[in-house]
DONULUM-368463 format. One record per residue (C-alpha): residue number from 1; residue in three letters; z, y, x. Coordinates in steps of 0.05 Angstrom, whole numbers, padded with zeros to 5 digits. Example, Ala and Ser with C-alpha at 12.3 -4.5 7.8 and 13.67 -1.06 7.14 Angstrom:
<site><nr>1</nr><rest>ALA</rest><w>00156</w><v>-00090</v><u>00246</u></site>
<site><nr>2</nr><rest>SER</rest><w>00143</w><v>-00021</v><u>00273</u></site>
end
This chain:
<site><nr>1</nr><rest>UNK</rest><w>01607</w><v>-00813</v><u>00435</u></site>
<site><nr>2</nr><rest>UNK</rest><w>01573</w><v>-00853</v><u>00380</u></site>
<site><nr>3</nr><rest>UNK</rest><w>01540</w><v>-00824</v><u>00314</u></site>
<site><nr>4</nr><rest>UNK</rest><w>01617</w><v>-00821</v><u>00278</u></site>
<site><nr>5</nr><rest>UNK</rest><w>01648</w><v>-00790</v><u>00326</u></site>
<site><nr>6</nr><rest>UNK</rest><w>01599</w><v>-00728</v><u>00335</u></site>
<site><nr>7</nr><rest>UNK</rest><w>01592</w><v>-00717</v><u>00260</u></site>
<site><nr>8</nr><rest>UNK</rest><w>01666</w><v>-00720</v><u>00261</u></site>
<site><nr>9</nr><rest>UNK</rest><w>01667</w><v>-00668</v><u>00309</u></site>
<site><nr>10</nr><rest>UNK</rest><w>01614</w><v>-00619</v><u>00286</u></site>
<site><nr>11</nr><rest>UNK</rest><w>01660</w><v>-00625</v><u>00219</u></site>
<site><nr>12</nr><rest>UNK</rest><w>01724</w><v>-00607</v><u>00243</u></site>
<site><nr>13</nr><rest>UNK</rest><w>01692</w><v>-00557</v><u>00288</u></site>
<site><nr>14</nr><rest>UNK</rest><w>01660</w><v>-00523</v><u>00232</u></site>
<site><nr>15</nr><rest>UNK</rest><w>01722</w><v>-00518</v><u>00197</u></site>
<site><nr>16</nr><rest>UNK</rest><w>01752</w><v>-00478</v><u>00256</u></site>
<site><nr>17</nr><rest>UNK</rest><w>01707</w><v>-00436</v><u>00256</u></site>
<site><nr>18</nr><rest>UNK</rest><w>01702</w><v>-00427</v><u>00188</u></site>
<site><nr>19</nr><rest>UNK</rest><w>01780</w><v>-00402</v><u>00200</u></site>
<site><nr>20</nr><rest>UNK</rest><w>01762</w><v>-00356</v><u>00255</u></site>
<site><nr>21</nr><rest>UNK</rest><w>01713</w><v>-00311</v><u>00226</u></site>
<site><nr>22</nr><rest>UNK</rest><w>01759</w><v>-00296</v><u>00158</u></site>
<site><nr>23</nr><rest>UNK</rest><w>01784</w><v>-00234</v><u>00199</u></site>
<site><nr>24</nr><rest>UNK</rest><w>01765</w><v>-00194</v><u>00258</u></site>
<site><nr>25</nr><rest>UNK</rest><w>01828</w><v>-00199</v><u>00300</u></site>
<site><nr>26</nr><rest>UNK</rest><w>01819</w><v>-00279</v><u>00303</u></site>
<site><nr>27</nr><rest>UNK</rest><w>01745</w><v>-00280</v><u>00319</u></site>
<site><nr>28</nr><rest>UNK</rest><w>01763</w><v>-00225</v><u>00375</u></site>
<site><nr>29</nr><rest>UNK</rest><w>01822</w><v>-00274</v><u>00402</u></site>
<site><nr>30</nr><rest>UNK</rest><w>01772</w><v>-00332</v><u>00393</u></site>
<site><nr>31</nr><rest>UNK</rest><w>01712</w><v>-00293</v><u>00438</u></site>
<site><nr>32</nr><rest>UNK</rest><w>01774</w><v>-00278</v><u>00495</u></site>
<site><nr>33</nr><rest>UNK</rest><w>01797</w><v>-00349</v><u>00496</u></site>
<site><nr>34</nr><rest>UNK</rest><w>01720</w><v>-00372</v><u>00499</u></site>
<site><nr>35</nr><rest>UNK</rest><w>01728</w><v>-00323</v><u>00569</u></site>
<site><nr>36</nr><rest>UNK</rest><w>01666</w><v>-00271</v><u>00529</u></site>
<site><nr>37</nr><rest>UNK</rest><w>01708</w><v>-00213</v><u>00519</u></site>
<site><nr>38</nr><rest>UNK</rest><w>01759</w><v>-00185</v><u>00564</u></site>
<site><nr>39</nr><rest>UNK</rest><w>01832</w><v>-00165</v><u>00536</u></site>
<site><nr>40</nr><rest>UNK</rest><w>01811</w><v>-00094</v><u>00526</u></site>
<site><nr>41</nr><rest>UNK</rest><w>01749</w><v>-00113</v><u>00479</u></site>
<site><nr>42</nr><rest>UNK</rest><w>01687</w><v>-00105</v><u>00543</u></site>
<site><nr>43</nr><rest>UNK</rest><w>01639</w><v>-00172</v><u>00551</u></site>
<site><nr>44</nr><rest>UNK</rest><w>01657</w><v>-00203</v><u>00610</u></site>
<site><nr>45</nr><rest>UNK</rest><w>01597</w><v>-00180</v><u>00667</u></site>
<site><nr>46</nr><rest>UNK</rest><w>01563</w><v>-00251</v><u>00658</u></site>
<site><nr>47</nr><rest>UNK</rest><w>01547</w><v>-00232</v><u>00584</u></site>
<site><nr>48</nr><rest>UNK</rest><w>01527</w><v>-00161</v><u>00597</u></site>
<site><nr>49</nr><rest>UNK</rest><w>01453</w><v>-00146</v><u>00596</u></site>
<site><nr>50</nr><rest>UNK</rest><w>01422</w><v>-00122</v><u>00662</u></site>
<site><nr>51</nr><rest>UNK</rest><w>01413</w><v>-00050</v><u>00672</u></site>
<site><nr>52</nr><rest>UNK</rest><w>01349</w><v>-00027</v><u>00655</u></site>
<site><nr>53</nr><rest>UNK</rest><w>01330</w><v>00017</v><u>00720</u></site>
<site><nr>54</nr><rest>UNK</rest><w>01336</w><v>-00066</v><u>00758</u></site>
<site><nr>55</nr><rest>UNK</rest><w>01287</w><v>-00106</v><u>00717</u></site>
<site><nr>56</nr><rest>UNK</rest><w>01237</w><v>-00050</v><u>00702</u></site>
<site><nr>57</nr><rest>UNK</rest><w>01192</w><v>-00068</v><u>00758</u></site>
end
């Protein structure tokens, strides 16, 4: 990708997201498509923080 191309993208990607976070339900469908959030609204275990009792040592 040269210089164009990439400020093209960050552009139009901005715009998309500028589109997904005008309401809750499309930034929720946006975060399950992205594979962050299961269907029933729960991170997905590889975005969950470790328990606490595991890392306290």
């Amino acid at each position: 990708m040269d210089e164009k191309e990439i400020t093209s993208f960050i552009a139009e990607f901005e715009s998309y997201m500028a589109s997904v976070i005008t309401s809750k339900e499309k930034a929720r469908k946006f975060l399950q498509d992205a594979g962050i959030y299961t269907k029933k609204g729960r991170l997905r275990k590889e975005y969950r923080s470790p328990s606490a009792g595991l890392d306290a040592r």
